[in-house]
C-alpha positions as CSV (number, residue, x, y, z in Angstrom):
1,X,15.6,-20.2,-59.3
2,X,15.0,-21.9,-62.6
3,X,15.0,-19.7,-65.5
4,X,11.5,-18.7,-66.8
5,X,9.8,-16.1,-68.5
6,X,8.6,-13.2,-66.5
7,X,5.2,-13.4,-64.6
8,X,4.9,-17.4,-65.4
9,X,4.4,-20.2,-62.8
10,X,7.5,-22.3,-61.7
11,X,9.2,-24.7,-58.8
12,X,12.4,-22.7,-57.9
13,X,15.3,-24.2,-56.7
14,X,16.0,-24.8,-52.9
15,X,18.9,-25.1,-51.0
16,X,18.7,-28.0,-48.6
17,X,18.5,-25.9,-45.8
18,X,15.5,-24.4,-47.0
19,X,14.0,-28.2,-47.3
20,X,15.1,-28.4,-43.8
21,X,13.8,-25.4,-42.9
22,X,10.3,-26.7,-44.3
23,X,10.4,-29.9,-42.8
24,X,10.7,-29.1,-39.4
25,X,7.8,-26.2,-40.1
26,X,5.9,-28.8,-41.4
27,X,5.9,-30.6,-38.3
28,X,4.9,-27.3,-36.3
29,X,1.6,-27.3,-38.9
30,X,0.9,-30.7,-37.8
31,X,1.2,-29.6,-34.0
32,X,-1.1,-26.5,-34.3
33,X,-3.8,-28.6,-36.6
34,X,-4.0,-31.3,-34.1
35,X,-4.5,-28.0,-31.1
36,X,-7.3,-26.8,-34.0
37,X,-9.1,-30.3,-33.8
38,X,-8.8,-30.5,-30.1
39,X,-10.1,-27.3,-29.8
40,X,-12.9,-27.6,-32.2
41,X,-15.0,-29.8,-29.0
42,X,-13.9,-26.9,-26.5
43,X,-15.7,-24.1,-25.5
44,X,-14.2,-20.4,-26.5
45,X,-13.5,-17.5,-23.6
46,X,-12.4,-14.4,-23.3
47,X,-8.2,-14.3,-23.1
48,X,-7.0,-12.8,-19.9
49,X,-3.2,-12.2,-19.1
50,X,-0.8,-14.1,-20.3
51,X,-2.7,-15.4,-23.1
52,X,-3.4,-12.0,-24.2
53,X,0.2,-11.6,-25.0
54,X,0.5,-15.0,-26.6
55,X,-2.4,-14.4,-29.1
56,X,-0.9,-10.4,-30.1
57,X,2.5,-12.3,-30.5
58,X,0.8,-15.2,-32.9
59,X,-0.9,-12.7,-34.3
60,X,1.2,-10.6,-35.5
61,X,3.0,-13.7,-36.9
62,X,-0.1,-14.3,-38.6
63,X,-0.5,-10.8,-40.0
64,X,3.3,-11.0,-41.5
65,X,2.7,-14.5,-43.3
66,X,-0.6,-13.4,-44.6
67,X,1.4,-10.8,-46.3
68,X,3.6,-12.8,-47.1
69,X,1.2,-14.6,-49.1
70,X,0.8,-11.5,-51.6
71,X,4.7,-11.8,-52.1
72,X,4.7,-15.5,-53.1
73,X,1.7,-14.8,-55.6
74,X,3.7,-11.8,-57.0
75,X,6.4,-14.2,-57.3
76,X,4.6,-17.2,-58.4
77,X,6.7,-19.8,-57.2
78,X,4.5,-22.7,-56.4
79,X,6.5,-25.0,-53.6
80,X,6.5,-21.4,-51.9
81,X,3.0,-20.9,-51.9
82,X,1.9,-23.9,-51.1
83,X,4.1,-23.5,-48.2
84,X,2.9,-20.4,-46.6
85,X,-0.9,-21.3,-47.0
86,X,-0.4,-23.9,-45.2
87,X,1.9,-21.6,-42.5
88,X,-1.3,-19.2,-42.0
89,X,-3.5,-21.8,-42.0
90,X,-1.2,-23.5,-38.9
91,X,-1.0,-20.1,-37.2
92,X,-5.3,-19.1,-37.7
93,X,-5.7,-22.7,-36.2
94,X,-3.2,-22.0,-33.0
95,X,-4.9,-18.8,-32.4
96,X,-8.5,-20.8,-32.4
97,X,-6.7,-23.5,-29.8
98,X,-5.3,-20.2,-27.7
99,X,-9.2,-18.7,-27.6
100,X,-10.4,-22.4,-26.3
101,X,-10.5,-23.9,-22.5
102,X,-8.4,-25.1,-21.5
103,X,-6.2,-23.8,-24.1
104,X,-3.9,-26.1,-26.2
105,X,-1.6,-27.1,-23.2
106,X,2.3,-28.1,-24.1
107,X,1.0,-28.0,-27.8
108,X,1.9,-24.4,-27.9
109,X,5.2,-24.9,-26.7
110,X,5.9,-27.8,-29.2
111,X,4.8,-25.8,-32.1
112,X,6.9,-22.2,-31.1
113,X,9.6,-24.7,-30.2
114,X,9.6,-26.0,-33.7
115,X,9.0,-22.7,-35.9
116,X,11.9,-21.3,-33.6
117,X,13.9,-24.0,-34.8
118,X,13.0,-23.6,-38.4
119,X,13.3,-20.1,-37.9
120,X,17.1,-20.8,-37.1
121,X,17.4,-22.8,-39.9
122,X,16.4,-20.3,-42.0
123,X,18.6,-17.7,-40.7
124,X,21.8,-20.1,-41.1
125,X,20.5,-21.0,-44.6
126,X,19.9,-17.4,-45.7
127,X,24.1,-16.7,-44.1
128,X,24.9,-19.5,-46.1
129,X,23.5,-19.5,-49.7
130,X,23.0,-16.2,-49.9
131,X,19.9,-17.0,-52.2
132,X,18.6,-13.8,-54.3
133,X,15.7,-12.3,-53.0
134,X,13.0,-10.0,-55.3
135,X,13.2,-7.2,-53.0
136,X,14.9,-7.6,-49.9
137,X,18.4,-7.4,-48.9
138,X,20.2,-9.9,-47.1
139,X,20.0,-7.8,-43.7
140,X,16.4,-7.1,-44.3
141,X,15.7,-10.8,-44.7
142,X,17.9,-11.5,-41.9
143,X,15.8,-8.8,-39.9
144,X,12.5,-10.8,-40.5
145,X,13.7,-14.0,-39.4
146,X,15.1,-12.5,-35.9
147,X,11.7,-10.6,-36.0
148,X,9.6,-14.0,-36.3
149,X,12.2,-16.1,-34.3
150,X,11.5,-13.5,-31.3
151,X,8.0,-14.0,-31.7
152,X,8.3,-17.5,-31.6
153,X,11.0,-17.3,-28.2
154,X,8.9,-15.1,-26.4
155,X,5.6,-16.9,-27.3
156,X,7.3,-19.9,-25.6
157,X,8.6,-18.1,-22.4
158,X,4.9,-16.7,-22.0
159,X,3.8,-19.9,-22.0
160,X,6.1,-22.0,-19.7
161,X,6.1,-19.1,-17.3
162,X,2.2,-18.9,-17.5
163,X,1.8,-23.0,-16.5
């Protein structure tokens, strides 16, 4: 991180795993905006089963990065915020897609696919750099990514089982 004064704005400095972390999460966004848009003609139902399971799983994805936007406030590093806005705003939209009919098909799979694999990244970049983190230890961090990268693999199965 760059050195700053406390409580001011900044850009901190990234390891290029963490770039590559955002890159392939950025291309997740795209997948779950374009199930948002598709959805947005669609009418809405009641979920039954299997996609039940998939919306508590997203959810509860959703619920974690929404915290997580408090954190990067409190932090106030911009590239970082900018980020995870953009993460819940990707998640809220694949849970819209998941409430539509007929639901947002191998879109789902692309996107948990993809935040698995940036997921992964992220693991590997946090064994490798070693970055400081405000409050967390390594393991906890560590803990969150298995946590999310879970989510993400059982999201998937769900889904490939369910069609």
């Amino acid at each position: 991180m760059t050195a700053t004064t406390a409580r001011s704005w900044h850009i901190g400095d990234h390891h290029p795993l963490a770039w590559a972390e955002t890159a392939v999460k950025a291309v997740a966004f795209v997948v779950a905006y374009v199930a948002f848009v598709h959805a947005l003609d669609r009418s809405l139902h009641s979920p039954s089963g299997v996609r039940i399971a998939e919306l508590a799983l997203l959810g509860v994805a959703e619920l974690g990065i929404l915290l997580t936007i408090v954190d990067r406030v409190l932090e106030r590093e911009l590239i970082a915020i900018g980020f995870v806005v953009f993460n819940n705003a990707a998640h809220a939209s694949m849970l819209y897609a998941l409430l539509a009919i007929p639901g947002p098909g191998g879109l789902l799979s692309l996107f948990c696919a993809l935040m698995l694999g940036g997921e992964l990244i992220k693991w590997r970049w946090l064994h490798a750099a070693r970055p400081s983190l405000r409050q967390l230890t390594l393991m906890a961090a560590q803990a969150f990514v298995v946590a999310y990268a879970a989510v993400y693999l059982v999201a998937l199965i769900f889904w490939e089982v369910a069609t």
